[in-house]
N, C-alpha and C positions, 0 to 999 in steps of 0.2 A: 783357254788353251786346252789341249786334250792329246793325247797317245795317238801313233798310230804303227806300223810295222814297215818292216823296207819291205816292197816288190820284187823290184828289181833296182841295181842302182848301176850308173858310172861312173868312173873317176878319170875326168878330163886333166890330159897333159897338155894337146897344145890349146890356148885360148882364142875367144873370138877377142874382136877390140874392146870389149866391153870390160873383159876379163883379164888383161895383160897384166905381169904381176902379180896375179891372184891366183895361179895356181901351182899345189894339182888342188882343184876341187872335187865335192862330189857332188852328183846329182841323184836326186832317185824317185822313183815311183812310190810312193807310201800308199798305205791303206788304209783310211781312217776307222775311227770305232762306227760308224752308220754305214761303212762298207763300198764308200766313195772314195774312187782313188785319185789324188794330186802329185803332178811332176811338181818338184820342191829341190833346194840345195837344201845341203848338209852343213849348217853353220860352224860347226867345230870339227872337221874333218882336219886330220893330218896325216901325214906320208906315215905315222904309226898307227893308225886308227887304222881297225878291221872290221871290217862293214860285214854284215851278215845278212842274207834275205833271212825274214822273219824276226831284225832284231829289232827291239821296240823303238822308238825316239820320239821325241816332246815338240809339240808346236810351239816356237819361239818367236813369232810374231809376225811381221812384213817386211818387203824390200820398198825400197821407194814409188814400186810400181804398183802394189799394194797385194804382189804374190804370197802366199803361205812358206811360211820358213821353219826347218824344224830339227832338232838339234840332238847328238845321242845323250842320254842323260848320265 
C-alpha cells in the first residue's frame, strides 16, 4: 500500500445505478509516489470531510473490479 496526494477531486451528489444510496461520494485524481496518476474513490469520505488538492491519502485496497481505492488517513 503506499501515499499518494489529491489532484483534483469531485464529490458526486446525483448517482449513477451503480451508486444509488451511496451518496455523496468522492472521487479523485491522486498522484502516486512514481508520479502516476489514478482516478480512485475516497473510501471514507463524508458530507464533514474537507478534501484538499494536495492532501495526502493511503491506498486501501480494491473494489470488486480490482480498481485502486484510497482512503484520508
Amino acid at each position: 500500500m503506499s501515499d499518494a496526494i489529491i489532484y483534483t477531486y469531485s464529490v458526486i451528489d446525483v448517482p449513477t445505478a451503480e451508486f444509488v444510496g451511496k451518496t455523496p461520494y468522492a472521487v479523485a485524481l491522486v498522484e502516486r509516489e512514481d508520479g502516476s496518476r489514478v482516478l480512485t474513490r475516497i473510501l471514507n469520505y463524508t458530507t464533514v470531510t474537507k478534501l484538499e488538492i494536495g492532501m495526502r491519502v493511503l491506498e486501501s485496497g480494491q473494489d470488486e473490479k480490482g480498481n485502486l481505492l484510497y482512503s484520508i488517513p
